[in-house]
Structures are given as C-alpha cells and as structure tokens.
C-alpha positions as CSV (number, residue, x, y, z in Angstrom):
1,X,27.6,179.6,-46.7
2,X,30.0,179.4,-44.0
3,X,31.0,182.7,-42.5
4,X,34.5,182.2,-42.0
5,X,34.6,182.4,-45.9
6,X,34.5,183.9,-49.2
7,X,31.7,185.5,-50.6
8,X,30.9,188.5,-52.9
9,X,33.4,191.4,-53.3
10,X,32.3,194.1,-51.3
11,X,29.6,191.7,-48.8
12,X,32.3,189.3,-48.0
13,X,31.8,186.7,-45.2
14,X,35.2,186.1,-44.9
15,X,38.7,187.6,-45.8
16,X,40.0,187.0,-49.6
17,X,43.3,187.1,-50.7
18,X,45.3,190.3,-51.0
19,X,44.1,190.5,-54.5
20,X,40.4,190.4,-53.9
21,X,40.1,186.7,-55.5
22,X,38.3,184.6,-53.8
23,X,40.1,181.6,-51.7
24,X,39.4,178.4,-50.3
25,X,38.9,177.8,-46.6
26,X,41.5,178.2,-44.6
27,X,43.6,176.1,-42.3
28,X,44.0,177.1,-39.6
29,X,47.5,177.2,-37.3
30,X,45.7,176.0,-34.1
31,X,47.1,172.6,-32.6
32,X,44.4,173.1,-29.5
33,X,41.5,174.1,-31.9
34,X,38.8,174.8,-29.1
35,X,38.0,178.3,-30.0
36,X,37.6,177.6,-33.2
37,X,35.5,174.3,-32.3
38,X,33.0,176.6,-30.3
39,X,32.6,179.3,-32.5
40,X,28.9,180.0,-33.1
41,X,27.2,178.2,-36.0
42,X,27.3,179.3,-39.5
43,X,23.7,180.6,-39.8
44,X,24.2,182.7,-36.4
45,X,27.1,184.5,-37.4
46,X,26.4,188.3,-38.7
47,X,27.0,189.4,-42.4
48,X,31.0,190.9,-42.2
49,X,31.8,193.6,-44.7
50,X,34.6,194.0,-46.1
51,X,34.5,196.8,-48.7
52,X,37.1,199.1,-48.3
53,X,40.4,198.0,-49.9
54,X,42.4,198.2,-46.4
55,X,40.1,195.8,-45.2
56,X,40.9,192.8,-47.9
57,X,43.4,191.1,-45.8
58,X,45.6,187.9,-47.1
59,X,44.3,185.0,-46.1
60,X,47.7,184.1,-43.8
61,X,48.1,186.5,-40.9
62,X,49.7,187.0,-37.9
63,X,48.2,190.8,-36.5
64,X,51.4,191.2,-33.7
65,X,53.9,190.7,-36.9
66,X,51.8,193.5,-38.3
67,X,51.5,195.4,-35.5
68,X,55.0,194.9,-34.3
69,X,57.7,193.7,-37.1
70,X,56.1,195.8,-40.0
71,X,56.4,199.4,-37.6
72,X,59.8,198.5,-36.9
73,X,60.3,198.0,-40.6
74,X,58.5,200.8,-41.3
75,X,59.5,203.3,-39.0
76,X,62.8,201.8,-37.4
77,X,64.0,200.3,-34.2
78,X,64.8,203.8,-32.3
79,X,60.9,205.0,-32.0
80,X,59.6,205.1,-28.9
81,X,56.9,202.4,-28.9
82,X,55.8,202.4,-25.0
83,X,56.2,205.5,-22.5
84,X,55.9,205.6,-18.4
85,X,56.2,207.6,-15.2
86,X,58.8,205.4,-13.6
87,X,61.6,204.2,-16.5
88,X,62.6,205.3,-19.9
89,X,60.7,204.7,-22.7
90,X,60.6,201.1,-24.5
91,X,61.7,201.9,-28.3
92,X,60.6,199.8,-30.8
93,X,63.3,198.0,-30.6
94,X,63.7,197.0,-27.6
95,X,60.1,195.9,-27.8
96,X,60.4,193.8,-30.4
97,X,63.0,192.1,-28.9
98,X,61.4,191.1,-25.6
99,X,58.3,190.2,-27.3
100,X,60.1,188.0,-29.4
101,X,62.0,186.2,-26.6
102,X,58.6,186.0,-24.1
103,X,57.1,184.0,-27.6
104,X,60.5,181.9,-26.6
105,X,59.8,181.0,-23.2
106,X,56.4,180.5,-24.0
107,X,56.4,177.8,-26.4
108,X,59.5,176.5,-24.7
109,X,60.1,177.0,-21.8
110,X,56.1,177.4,-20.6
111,X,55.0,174.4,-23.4
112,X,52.1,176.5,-25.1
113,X,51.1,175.5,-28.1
114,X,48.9,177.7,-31.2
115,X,45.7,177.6,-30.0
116,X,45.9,177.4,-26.0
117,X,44.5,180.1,-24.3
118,X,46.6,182.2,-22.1
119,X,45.2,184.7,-19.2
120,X,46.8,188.0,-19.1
121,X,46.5,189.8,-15.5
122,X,47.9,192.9,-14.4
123,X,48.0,196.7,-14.2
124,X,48.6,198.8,-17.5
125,X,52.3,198.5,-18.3
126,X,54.3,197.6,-21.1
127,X,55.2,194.2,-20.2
128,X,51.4,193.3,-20.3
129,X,51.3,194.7,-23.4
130,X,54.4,192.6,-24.4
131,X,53.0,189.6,-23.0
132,X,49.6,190.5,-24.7
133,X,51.7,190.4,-28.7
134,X,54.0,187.5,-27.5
135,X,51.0,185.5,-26.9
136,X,49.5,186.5,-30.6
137,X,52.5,186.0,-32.2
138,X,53.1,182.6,-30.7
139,X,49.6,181.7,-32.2
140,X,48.0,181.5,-28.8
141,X,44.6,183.2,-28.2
142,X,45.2,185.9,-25.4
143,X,42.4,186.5,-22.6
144,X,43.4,189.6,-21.2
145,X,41.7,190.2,-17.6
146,X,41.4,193.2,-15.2
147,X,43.5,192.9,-12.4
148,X,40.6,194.1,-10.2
149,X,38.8,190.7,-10.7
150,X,38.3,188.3,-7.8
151,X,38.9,184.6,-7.7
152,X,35.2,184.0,-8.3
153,X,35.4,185.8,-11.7
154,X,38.7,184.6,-12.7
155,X,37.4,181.4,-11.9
156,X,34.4,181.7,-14.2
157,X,36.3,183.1,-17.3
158,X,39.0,180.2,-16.7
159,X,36.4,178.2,-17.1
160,X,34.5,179.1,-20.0
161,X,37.5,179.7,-22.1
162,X,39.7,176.6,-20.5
163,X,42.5,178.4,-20.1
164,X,45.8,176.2,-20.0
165,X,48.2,179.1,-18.6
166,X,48.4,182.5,-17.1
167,X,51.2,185.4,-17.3
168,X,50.5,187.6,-14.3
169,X,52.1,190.7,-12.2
170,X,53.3,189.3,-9.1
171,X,51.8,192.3,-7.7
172,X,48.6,191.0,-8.1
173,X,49.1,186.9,-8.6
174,X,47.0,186.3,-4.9
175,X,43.8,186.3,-6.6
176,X,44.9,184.2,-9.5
177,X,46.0,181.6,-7.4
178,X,43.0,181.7,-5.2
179,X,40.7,181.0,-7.9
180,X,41.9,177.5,-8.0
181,X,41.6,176.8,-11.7
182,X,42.2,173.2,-12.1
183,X,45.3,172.7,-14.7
184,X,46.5,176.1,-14.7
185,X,50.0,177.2,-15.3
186,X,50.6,180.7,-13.6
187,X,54.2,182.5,-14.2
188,X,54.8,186.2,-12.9
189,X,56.7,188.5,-13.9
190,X,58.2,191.7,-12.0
191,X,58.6,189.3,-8.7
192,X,61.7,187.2,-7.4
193,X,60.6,183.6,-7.9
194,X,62.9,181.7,-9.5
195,X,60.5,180.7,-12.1
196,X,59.6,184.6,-12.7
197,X,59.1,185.4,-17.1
198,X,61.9,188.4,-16.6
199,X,64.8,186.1,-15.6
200,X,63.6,183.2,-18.0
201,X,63.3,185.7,-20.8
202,X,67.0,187.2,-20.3
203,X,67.8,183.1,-21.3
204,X,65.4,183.5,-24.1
205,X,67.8,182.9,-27.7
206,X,68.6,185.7,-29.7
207,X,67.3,186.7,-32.3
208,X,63.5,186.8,-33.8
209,X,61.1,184.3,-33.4
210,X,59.2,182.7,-36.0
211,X,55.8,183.9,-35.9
212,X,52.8,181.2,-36.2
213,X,51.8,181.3,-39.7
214,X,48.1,182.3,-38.2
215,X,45.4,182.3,-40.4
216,X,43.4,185.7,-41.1
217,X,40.4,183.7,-39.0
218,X,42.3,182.2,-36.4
219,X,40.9,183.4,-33.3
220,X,43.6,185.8,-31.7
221,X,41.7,187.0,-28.6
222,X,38.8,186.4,-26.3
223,X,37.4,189.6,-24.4
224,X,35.1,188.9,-21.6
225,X,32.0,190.9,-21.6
226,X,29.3,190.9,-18.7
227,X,25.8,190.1,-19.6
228,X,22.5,191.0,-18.2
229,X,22.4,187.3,-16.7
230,X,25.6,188.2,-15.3
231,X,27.5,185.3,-16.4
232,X,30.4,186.5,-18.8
233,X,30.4,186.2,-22.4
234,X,33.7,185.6,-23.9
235,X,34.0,187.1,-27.1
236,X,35.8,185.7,-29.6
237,X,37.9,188.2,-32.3
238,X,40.2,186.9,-35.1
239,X,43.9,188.2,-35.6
240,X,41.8,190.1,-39.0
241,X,39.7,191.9,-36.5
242,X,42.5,193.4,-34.4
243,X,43.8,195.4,-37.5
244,X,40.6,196.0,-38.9
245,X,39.1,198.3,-35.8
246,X,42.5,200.3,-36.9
247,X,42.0,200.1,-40.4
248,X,38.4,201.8,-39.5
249,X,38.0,203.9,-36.6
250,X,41.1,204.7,-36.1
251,X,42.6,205.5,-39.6
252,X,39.6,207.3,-40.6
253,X,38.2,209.3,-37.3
254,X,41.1,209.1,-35.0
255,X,43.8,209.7,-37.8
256,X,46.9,209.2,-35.6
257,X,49.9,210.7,-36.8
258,X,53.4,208.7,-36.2
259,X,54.8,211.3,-33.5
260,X,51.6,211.3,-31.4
261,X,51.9,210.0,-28.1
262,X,48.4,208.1,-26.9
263,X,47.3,208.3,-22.9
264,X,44.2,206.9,-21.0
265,X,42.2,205.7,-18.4
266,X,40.8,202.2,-20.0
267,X,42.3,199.1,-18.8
268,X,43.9,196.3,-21.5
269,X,41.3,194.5,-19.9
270,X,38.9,196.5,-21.9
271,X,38.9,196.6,-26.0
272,X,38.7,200.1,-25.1
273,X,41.7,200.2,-23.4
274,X,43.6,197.4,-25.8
275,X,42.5,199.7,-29.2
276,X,42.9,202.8,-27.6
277,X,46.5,202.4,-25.8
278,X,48.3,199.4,-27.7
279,X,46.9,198.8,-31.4
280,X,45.9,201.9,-32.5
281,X,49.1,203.3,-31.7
282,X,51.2,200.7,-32.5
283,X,49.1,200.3,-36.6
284,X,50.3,204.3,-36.9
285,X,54.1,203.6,-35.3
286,X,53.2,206.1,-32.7
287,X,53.9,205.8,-28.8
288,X,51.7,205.4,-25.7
289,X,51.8,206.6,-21.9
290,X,51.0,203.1,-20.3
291,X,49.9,204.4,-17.0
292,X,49.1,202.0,-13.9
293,X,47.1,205.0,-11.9
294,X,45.0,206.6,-15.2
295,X,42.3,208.2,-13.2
296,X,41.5,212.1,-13.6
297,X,43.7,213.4,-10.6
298,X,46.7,211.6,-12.7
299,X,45.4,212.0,-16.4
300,X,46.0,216.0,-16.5
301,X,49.9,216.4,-14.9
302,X,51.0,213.1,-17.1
303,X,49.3,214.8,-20.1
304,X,51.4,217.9,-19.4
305,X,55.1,215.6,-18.6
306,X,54.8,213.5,-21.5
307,X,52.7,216.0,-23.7
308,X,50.0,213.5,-24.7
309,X,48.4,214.3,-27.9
310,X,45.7,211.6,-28.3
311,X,43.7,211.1,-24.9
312,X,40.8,208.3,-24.1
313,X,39.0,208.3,-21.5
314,X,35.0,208.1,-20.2
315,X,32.6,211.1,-20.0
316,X,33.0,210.9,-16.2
317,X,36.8,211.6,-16.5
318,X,36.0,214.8,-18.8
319,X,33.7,215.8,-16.4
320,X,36.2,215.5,-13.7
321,X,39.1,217.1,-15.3
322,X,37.4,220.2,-16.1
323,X,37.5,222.0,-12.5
324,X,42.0,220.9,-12.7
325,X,42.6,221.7,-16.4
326,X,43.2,225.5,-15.8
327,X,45.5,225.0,-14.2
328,X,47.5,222.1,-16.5
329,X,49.5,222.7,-19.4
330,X,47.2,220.7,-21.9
331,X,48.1,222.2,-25.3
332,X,49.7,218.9,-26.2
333,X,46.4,217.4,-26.7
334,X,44.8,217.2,-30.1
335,X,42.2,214.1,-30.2
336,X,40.2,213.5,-27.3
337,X,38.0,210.5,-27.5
338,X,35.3,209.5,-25.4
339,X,33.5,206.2,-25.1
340,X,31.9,203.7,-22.7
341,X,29.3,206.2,-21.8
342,X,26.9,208.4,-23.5
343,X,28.5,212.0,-24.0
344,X,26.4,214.4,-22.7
345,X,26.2,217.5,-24.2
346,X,26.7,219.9,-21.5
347,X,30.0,218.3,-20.9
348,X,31.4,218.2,-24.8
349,X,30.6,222.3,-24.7
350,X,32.2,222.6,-21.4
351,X,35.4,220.6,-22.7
352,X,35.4,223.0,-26.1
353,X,34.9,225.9,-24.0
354,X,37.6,225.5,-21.1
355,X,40.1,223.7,-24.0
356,X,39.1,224.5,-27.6
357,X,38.9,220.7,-28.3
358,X,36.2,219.0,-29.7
359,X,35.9,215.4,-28.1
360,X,35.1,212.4,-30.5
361,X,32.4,210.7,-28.8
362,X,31.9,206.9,-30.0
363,X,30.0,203.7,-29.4
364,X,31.8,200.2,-29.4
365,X,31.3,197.5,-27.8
366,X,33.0,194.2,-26.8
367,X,31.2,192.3,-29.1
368,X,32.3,194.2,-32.4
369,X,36.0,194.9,-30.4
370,X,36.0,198.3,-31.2
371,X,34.3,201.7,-31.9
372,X,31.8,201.6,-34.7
373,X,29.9,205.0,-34.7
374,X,31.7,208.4,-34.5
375,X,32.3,211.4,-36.1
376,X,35.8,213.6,-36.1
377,X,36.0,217.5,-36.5
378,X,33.3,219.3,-38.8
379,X,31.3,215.9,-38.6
380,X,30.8,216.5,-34.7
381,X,27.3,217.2,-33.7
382,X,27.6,217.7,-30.1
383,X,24.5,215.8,-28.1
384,X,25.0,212.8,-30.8
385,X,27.4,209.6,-31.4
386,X,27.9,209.9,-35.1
387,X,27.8,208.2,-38.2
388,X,28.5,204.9,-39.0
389,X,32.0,205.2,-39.0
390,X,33.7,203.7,-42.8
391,X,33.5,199.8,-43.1
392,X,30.3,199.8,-40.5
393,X,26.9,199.9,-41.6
394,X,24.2,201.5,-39.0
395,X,20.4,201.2,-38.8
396,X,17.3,201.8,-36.1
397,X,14.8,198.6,-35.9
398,X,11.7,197.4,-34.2
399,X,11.7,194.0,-32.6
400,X,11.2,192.8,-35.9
401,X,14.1,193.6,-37.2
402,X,12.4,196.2,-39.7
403,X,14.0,199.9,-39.9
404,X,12.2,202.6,-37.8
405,X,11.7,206.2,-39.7
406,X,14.1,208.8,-38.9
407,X,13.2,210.6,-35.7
408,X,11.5,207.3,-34.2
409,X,13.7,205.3,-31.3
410,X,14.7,201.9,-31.6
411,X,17.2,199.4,-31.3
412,X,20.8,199.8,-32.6
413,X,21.6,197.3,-35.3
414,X,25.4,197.1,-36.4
415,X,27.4,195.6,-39.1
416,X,30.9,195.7,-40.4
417,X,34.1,193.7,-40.9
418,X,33.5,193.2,-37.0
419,X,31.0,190.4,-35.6
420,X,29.7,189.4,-32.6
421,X,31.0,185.7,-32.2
422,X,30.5,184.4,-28.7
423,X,32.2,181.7,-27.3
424,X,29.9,178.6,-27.2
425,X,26.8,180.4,-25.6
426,X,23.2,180.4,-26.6
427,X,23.0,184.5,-26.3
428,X,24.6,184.3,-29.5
429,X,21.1,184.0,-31.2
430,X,19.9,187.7,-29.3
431,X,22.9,189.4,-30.5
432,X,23.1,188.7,-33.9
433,X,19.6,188.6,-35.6
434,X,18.6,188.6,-39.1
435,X,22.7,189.2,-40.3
436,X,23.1,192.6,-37.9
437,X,24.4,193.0,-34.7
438,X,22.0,194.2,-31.8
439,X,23.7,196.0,-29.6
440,X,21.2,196.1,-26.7
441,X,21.2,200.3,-26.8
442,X,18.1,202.2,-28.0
443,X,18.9,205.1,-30.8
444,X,17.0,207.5,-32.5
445,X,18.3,208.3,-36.4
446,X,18.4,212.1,-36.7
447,X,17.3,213.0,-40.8
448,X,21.2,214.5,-41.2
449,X,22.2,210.6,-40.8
450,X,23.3,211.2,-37.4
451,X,22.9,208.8,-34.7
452,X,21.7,210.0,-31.2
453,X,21.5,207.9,-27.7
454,X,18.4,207.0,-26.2
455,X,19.0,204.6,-23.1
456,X,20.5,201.0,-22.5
457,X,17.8,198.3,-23.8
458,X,18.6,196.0,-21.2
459,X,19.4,195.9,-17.2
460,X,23.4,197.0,-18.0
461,X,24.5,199.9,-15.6
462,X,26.8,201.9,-17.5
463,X,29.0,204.1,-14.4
464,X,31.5,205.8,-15.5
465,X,32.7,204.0,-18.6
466,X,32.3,200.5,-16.7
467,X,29.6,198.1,-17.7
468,X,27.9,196.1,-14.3
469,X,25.1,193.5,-14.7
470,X,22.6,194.3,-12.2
471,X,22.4,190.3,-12.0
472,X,26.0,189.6,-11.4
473,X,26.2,191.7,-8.3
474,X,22.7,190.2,-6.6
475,X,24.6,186.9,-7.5
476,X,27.3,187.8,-5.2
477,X,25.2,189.3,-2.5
478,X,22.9,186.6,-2.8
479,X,26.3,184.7,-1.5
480,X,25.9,186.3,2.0
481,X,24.3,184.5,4.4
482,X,22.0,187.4,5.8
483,X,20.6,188.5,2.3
484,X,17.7,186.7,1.1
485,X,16.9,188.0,-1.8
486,X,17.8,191.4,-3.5
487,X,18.0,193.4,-6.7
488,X,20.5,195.8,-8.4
489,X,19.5,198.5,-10.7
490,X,20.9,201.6,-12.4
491,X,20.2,205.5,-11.3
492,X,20.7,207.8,-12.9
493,X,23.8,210.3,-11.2
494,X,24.7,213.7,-12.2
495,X,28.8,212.5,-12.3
496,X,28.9,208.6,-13.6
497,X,26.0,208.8,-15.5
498,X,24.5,206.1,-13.6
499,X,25.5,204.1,-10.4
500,X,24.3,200.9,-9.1
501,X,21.8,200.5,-6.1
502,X,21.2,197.4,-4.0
503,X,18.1,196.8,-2.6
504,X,18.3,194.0,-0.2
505,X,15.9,191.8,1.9
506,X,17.7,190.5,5.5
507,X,16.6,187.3,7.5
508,X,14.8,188.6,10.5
509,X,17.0,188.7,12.6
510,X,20.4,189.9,10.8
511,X,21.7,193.6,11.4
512,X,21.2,196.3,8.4
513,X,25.1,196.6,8.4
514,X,25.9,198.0,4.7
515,X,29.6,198.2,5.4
516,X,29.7,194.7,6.4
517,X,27.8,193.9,2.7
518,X,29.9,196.6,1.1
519,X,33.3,194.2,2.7
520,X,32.0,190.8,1.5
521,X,31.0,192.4,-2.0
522,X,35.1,193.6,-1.9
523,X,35.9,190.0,-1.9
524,X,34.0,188.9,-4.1
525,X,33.4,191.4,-7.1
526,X,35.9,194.0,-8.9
527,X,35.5,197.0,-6.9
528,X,34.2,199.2,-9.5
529,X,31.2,196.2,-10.0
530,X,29.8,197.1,-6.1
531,X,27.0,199.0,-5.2
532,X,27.3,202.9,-4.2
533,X,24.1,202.4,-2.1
534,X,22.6,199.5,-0.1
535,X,18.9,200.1,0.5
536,X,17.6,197.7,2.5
537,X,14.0,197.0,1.7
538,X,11.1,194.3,4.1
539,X,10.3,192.8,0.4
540,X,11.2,193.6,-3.3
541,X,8.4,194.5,-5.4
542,X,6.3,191.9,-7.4
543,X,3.7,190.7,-9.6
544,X,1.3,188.6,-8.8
545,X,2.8,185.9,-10.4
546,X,6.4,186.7,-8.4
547,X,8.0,188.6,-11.2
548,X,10.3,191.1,-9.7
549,X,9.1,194.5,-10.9
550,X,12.9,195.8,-11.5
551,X,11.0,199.2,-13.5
552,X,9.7,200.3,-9.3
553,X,13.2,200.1,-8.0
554,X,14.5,202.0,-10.8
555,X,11.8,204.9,-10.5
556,X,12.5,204.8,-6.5
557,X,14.6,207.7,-5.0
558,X,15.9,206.8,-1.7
559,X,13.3,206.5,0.8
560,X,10.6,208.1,-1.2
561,X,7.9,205.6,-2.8
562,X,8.2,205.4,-6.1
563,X,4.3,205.9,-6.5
564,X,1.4,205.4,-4.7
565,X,0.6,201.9,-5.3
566,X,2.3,200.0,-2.8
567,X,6.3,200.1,-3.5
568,X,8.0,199.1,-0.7
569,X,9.2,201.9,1.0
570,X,13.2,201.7,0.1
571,X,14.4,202.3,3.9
572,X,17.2,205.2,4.9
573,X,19.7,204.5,2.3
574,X,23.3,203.6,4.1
C-alpha cells in the first residue's frame, strides 16, 4: 500500500477525510512536483498513526490558513501574535495582513509557483516568520536555513532541494549570494534595494489572498538535518505534519494557554525553534518573543520585560541561567521545556530548586519535526525523557529490530503521525526499518514505562542543543591545504554536554597554527559546527587494514594516551 494513503482507522498510512472515511489519493496542488517526485518509495516509508481524533485531518489542507486565518477567526485580529525588543508587537492582524500580501508578491511579483522551493535566511524575527507562512500558504515548500551557514552549506542544501528562490535579511544576504546557486532568485527584505520584499509588499493588493488548495500530503517544508556522513539530509514534512506535532506534544504536554507568551533560544532554522516559537504558539492563539540575541545573558532580563510564560531552550542554557536567575524576576514563567540535549539530572533539581519549576525534558528530532517523548508535571521523572508522548508509539530494539526487556539498552525506535521521509537519499533505508523510525540514540526502558538516555548511536556531537557531524567538519578542514588528514569526535564537557575536538595531521613542514585553522573553519562552517580544540597529532590511529579507530580519539584526554597500546600521543592541545 502506498503510504501517502488510506488505510485502517486507527493504523492509518495516510490522512482520511474529516469524517474518518476512507478517501482516494489525493491530488496534489504542486505545479513543480519535485518533492513529491523524490519522496522515498512506498515500502521505505514508516507506519504513520493516526489514532487520536485531532489527528484525522481532511484530506485538503493548507496548515498557514490553520495556523493563521482560523486564530484570527478564532481569537480576533487585536491579539498579539509576535513580540520584540525593538518595535511594538505584531497583532494578529496585522500579521495576517502582511503574510497575505508577501503570498502576493510572491506568486506575482517573484513568479513562484506551488511547489518551488523557497530558502528562508535570517535571524529570528517576525518577518521570517511571515515569510516562513507566506511561502506555505502560497503552496510553496519553505526551506528555512540558519543564518550562520556559509556559502559552502547554502550551496549544498540549494542543491539538493533545487531551490528556485530565496527571501533573505539583507543583513546577512553576503553569504547567500556567495554561494553562487545557479538559477536562484534572492530578494531581501529590511535593506534599501529597490527590489527589497518591504517596499514591494506595501504595493501588494488588499485584501486576502487565496490560499493554495494544498493537499493534507503536499510537502510543506524541508528541514535540513546533518548526518554522520556529513552531507545534509533534507527532510521532507507535509502541511498535516506541521499541525500534528501541535495537535501532540504541544496540546497534550505543553498545554499552552491563549495568553501565554512563548520565548527561546532555538533558531527557525531548527524544528525546534519553528515548533517551539512560531506553530505551537500560533495553534493555541498565543504570542511569542521573537528574539535575534536568544542566548542565556539575554534569555533571563527579556523573560522578566515581556513576562514570558513558556520558555525553550537547551540544557546548556538552564545550566547557564542558574548562577543570573536570583537575581531576575522570573515568576512569569510556567512551562520550561528542554530539548536537543539529554537533561541531566543535576541540572532539572538545580532549576526546581533555585525556581520551583519542573522542566519538560523531550526528545525530537528533525526527522519526525517535532518532540515525541516527554512527560509534563506529576509524569516528570527527573534523570529520564518520558513517555511516548499521545499519537507516538515508543520501543527499545536490538539490531534486529526485536524489543529488548525492560532495563536492557538499545536502540530508540519511533512511530507516530510523524515519519522520517528524506529527500531522495539512500539513508532513508537506515532510518526507517521494519515500519519504525530509528532514531540513532541508545535508550534503556525503565519497568514504570519511562524512557531514559543512554548515549548517541552514531558519530553526532550533540553541544549545547546543536547537532555537528564529526565528518562534516574534517570535510572542511580537509579543505586546508596544510591538513592532511584528520578526525572530529565528541568529549564529553561538564557545560555543553559534549564539544567537538579536531585532531589533525600537518604536511611536514606547515606551522601548528590552530588560530589560523580555527579562521579558515570560520569561513567555511557555521560557527557553532567548529571545533573548541585542535589537537594536532604525527598520525591518527588505525587498524591494520587503515580503519581509523575514531573509539581511541574519543577515550583520549588532551595529551594523555588514551591507553598503553600505542595511541598517538594527542600533542599540547591549542
């Protein structure tokens, strides 16, 4: 059976009709049908569930009408919808209004038709939100970047999703254009070119604008996610998808409550950040601090301006706050969410104790969009994730694929209205195995039903709520013309949880200059992607048959051996 449609009640493999009948397949609203032409085939597609009655979506769809129009008609044009530090707040309104003229300029002015793919760039504000729903609503599939990224990256993602055009901050269009993506439309907006979205969108007719008549499994977005081979994955979610993670985690952990007011420190580049600061609040008619500076110096004074009720952030940034909080008026706050990272104990009890707040810790990932394990209030078992949140099914396997006893580790295995769909790559078959969805962590299943962390299964560093393939960073090194050869692995760090380390062979005669690396990384990588440590090493380790022994650098502490059996000495770390 196809995926993308109907089965059973209750173990659906695609949506039905608003009254749980099942439909026909649906036709899509995509003139450039690429995604949908490289979705993954039928047989490598995980089971979806769709049991819960929120989650029986009709088979027409556009998610920024729901997100957008239905709040407004639900809670009125006068709610504040978007918040900052340096303007009023956007109402509802007033959002609606310039999404719906940026959908006008768009398809006319810019020529995009359902289906293209448009790159999103820019720091957290509410006209890349805007843009982000204009682009949905005009049936395009949005590809929403980090404005950190460097022209190699941007180039790469252009490329695998063959992105037509590009809506950009002028503040940060350098990069964009120095990628060089062949056939690519860039506008700005916030800058003075004459061709800038602002001044085309104040020409923009009155008035709404007609929504695509998008199909529940028209793909809406594709979120890039960083493999352990370090070449991105572009992940492919459905306009269903985007209501369903709110439908799910966030109606029934979360439970956001119209007057809250959301804050954090995820980027829209991140499905973290897009749930977490845009949908979520937006599916509740509730408001959200869009901040361009989110890190834990500016989390706790904004918290007290705009007194932010629903926070999400990483472990690290809890961590951080708690030597400031004392000394901030956080009694605003009510739901504080963590994710990206494992939770630590030490630091949810430090948190309860300094605040009185019990942090919901959470697993997603950029696969399944959103959060899928968690647990709210009396459910909180501090040193775990959580259960299987409601609509998500949770298991611990072997490498089989059989369930592991309670108590036993083993690999994480997801499923839920949410699947991993990749975008016309052969990992597809390594995520999703046997109808679940692997998520590459290791778990252990406590006997209450609880689910506790273990360890990532693969070479991912997870720092501070940011994922960074070892791989993808020795790629960019390996672009230097004094490195030879050179590996990037985790260690473990008492304040990010882990951090990368370079170790690095030289030619001969080139100088151990880590600043110099550290520069040409800069230019090459995000910033958060480079490596706190350059250790530079005579040769990496090996097996006999040349197979780099990644396990020795891992176990390595600075210049100490990591045991007796001929590990390179990692030289003075710079």
């Amino acid at each position: 059976m196809d995926p993308r449609h109907p089965g059973d009640a209750g173990t659906t493999t695609h949506a039905e009709g608003a009254s749980g009948a099942a439909r026909g397949p649906s036709v899509s609203a995509h003139v450039d049908t690429f995604a949908r032409d490289h979705l993954p085939p039928p047989d490598q597609w995980p089971e979806l569930r769709f049991e819960l009655p929120e989650l029986r979506y009709p088979g027409r769809l556009n998610c920024a009408v729901e997100l957008l129009d239905r709040t407004v008609t639900r809670f009125g044009a006068e709610w504040p919808a978007f918040r900052t530090d340096s303007g009023p707040a956007w109402t509802y309104g007033q959002l609606l209004d310039r999404v719906d003229r940026i959908a006008h300029v768009l398809t006319g002015e810019l020529g995009v038709v359902p289906g293209n793919r448009v790159l999103l760039r820019g720091p957290t504000t509410p006209w890349l939100a805007a843009c982000w729903l204009a682009v949905l609503k005009a049936g395009a599939v949005a590809v929403t970047v980090l404005a950190q990224q460097r022209p190699h990256e941007l180039r790469t993602m252009c490329g695998i999703a063959r992105v037509t055009h590009a809506l950009c901050d002028a503040r940060c269009v350098d990069d964009l254009v120095g990628a060089g993506v062949a056939g690519l439309r860039v506008t700005t907006y916030g800058g003075d070119a004459p061709d800038d979205l602002l001044p085309l969108i104040a020409g923009a007719p009155d008035g709404p604008y007609p929504a695509a008549d998008t199909a529940a499994d028209d793909v809406a977005l594709i979120a890039f996610t960083s493999g352990t081979t370090g070449r991105p994955k572009g992940c492919m979610h459905f306009h269903r998808d985007v209501l369903a993670i709110a439908d799910t985690f966030s109606a029934h952990v979360l439970r956001p409550r119209p007057d809250d007011v959301f804050a954090g420190s995820p980027p829209l580049g991140f499905t973290f950040g897009l749930g977490g600061l845009v949908i979520f609040p937006l599916r509740a008619g509730a408001s959200s601090l869009l901040l361009e500076q989110a890190g834990p110096r500016q989390l706790l004074p904004a918290i007290a301006r705009h007194r932010v009720s629903v926070l999400f952030t990483a472990p690290t940034a809890y961590r951080a706050m708690l030597d400031g909080v004392d000394g901030h008026d956080v009694g605003s706050l009510r739901r504080c969410v963590s994710a990206g990272e494992n939770l630590p104990a030490a630091t949810w009890h430090a948190w309860h104790t300094r605040t009185g707040l019990r942090i919901i810790n959470g697993i997603g990932a950029t696969e399944l969009l959103h959060i899928f394990i968690s647990a709210a209030d009396e459910r909180i078992r501090p040193g775990t994730t959580g259960l299987p949140v409601p609509g998500w099914e949770a298991r611990v396997v072997d490498g089989s694929g059989e369930s592991v006893p309670d108590g036993e580790p083993g690999l994480l295995a997801v499923r839920g209205p949410v699947g991993c769909r990749y975008l016309a790559d052969a990992r597809q078959r390594e995520y999703v195995r046997g109808g679940w969805n692997l998520t590459g962590d290791t778990y252990v299943r406590d006997p209450d039903g609880s689910f506790r962390y273990v360890a990532r299964a693969d070479d991912m560093i997870i720092s501070a709520g940011y994922n960074i393939a070892g791989p993808e960073v020795e790629e960019a090194l390996l672009r230097h013309p004094d490195v030879v050869e050179t590996a990037v692995v985790g260690h473990p760090d008492e304040e990010r949880g882990q951090v990368a380390v370079a170790y690095a062979v030289l030619r001969p005669d080139a100088p151990r200059d880590a600043e110099a690396l550290r520069a040409f990384l800069k230019s090459e990588l995000a910033p958060y992607k480079c490596p706190r440590r350059i250790v530079f090493l005579e040769a990496l380790p090996r097996t006999a048959t040349g197979k780099l022994q990644r396990f020795r650098l891992r176990a390595a502490a600075g210049d100490t051996p990591a045991d007796g059996t001929g590990v390179p000495r990692a030289g003075r770390p710079e």
